[in-house]
C-alpha positions, 0 to 999 in steps of 0.5 A: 963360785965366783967362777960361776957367778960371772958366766951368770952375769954374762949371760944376763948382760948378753940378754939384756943386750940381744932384748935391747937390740931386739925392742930397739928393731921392733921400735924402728919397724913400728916407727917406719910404719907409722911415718908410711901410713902417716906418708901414703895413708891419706893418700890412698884413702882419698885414691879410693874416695876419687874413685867410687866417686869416678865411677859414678861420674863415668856410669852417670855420663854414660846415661847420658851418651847412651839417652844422646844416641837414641834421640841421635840419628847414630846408625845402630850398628855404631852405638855398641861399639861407641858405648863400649868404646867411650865407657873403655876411654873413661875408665882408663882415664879415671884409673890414670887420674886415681894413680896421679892422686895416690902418688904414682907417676903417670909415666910410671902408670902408663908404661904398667899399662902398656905392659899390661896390655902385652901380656893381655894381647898374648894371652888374648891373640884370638880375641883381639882379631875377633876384635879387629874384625869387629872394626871391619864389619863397622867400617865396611858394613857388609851389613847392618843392625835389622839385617837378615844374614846367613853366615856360617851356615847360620840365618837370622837378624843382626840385633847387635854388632859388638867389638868381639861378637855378632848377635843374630836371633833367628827364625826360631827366636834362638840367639847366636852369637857368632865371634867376629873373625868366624864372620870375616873368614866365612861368607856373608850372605846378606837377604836384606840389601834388595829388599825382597826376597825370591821364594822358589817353590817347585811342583809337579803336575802329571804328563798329560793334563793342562800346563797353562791352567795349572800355571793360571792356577797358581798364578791366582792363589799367588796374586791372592796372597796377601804375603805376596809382593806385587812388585816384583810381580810372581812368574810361574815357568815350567822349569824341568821335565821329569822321569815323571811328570813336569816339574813347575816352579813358582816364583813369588817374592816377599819381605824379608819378615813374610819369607817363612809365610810364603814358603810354607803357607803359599806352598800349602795354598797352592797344593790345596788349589791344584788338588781341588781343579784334580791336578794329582801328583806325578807318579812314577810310570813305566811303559812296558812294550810287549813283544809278539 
């Protein structure tokens, strides 16, 4: 009996020992917690406080840079890029200033954002030469916004220049969007660099029938035309002789906004003319020699 009544009681003094050590942690840990939040608690809260202020103050100033740029005489390819440039350098320093207050060094911060940065270039190596290409069209400025382009098998006009794309909105009121290193890589073909455009129309008139006054023809419905520029003046020149009949070539010019007018509306004027003084359309034609 007595036996048994000291393993009980070793038992209970083993226990009370092990819940001792236990409360004792747990008063530890909870103590730790409060000296931290008490330590850093004030700190971050005043880091997120700096920082929903910060981005007002940055979307503020940003108003305001962009209000300065449209009463400034800043080329428009340039002010997308400065936008997005000047908002990019402010938030960086903003994040810098929020790392300062909340307690980390600002060596420690921008050697994370340096690293940060490797690991997004590498998973980002594409986009970043999209980006370098960007960069490249702005300083070379093979063309600018308002631009008539084809690049890429595409024809529109430039609305934007961006740091990783093109935005051109066509003919059909479609908007493309095109990375910048396809353009770089490709050819660019720029229509608005003159100032007028040449728009080549040929037709056909049959063997046979008056050359000059099919020319004076369509030089009448071209010096009509409203859409038809008057300097450079338009020229029509025979420009092949067909298996079956002469080939014509009219040669207007237009603004690059009247292109499309001209080539379909001109074309249709001119067709319209040549029926109406019966010139017909060259038909194929075969000589057959009979032999006695």
């Amino acid at each position: 009996m007595q036996t048994t009544d000291k393993v009980v009681d070793t038992a209970v003094s083993a226990t009370t020992e092990t819940g001792g050590a236990i409360m004792s942690s747990l008063g530890g840990f909870f103590n730790s917690i409060q000296e931290g939040v008490g330590q850093y608690g004030l700190k971050i809260v005043g880091g997120i406080v700096a920082l929903i202020i910060g981005l007002w103050i940055v979307k503020m100033i940003m108003k305001a840079i962009k209000k300065a740029f449209d009463k400034s005489k800043v080329d428009g390819t340039l002010k997308p890029f400065l936008v997005t440039l000047v908002n990019f350098l402010l938030k960086v320093l903003l994040f810098i200033s929020i790392a300062g207050i909340v307690g980390i060094p600002t060596a420690t911060f921008a050697a994370l954002l340096a690293a940060v940065g490797l690991a997004i270039g590498g998973a980002f190596n594409g986009s970043l030469g999209h980006m370098a290409a960007g960069v490249m069209l702005l300083v070379f400025r093979p063309f600018k916004v308002g631009d008539l382009i084809e690049t890429g098998g595409k024809l529109g006009f430039v609305r934007e220049i961006s740091v990783f794309v093109t935005i051109l909105e066509t003919f059909q009121n479609k908007t493309e969007i095109i990375p910048n290193g396809a353009i770089t890589a490709g050819t660019i073909t720029n229509l608005t660099t003159i100032g007028n455009l040449r728009v080549d129309m040929p037709f056909g008139i049959q063997y046979g029938t008056d050359i000059e006054k099919a020319k004076q023809i369509v030089m009448e419905v071209m010096k009509a035309d409203q859409n038809v520029m008057k300097d450079p003046a338009p020229r029509v020149a025979v420009n092949n002789l067909g298996a079956n009949g002469v080939e014509l070539l009219a040669l207007p010019y237009s603004t690059c906004d009247d292109y499309w007018d001209v080539y379909w509306d001109t074309r249709q004027k001119i067709v319209e003319a040549l029926g109406k003084a019966n010139y017909a359309a060259p038909l194929p034609q075969r000589i057959v020699t009979m032999k006695s």
